[in-house]
N, C-alpha and C positions, 0 to 999 in steps of 0.2 A: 504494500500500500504506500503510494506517497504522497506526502503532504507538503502541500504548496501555500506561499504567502500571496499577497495582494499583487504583485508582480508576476507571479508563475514560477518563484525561483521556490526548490526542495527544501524542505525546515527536518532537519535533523533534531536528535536528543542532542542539547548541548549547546546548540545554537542561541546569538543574540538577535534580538526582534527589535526595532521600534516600531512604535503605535502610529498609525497615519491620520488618526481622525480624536479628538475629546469622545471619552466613553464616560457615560454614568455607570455608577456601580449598585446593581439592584442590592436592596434592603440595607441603602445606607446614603449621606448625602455627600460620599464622597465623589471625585470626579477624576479618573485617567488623564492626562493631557497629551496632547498630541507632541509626538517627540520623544513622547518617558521611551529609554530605552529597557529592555527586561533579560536579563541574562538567564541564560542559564534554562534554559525550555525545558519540557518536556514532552512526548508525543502521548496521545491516549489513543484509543479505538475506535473513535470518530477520527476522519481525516480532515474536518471543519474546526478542530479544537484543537488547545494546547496546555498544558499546565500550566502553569508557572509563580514567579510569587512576582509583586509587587507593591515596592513600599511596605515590605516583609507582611504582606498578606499575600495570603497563597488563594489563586482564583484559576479559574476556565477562559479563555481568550478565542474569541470567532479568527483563524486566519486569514480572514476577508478584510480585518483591522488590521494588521501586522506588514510590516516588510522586514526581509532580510535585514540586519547592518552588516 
C-alpha cells in the first residue's frame, strides 16, 4: 500500500510533513497552523491517514493536509 501526500510524493514511517492548510482540532479550540512542521510520522491502515504527534499531542492527520518537507 502506498501512501501519498498532497503532492503525490510517498510518506514513509519516519518521514517529516508540513501542514499546507490551518486545521481545527475536533473537541478542542485549539488550531494547527499552516507551516507546523510534524516529524516523525507514522503510517496506519488507512492510506488517507497518519499518526503523528503534534505540539506533543499525539492525533490522526488526513494526507490530503500534509506535504512532504
Amino acid at each position: 500500500m502506498e501512501v501519498k501526500d498532497s503532492n503525490g510524493n510517498i510518506l514513509n514511517d519516519g518521514d517529516s510533513v508540513t501542514v499546507i492548510k490551518d486545521l481545527k482540532v475536533k473537541g478542542s479550540s485549539d488550531v494547527i497552523k499552516r507551516g507546523t512542521m510534524v516529524k516523525n510520522i507514522r503510517l496506519t491502515d488507512d492510506p488517507a491517514e497518519i499518526d503523528c504527534r503534534v505540539n506533543k499531542t499525539a492525533m490522526v492527520l488526513r494526507t490530503e493536509f500534509v506535504k512532504k518537507a
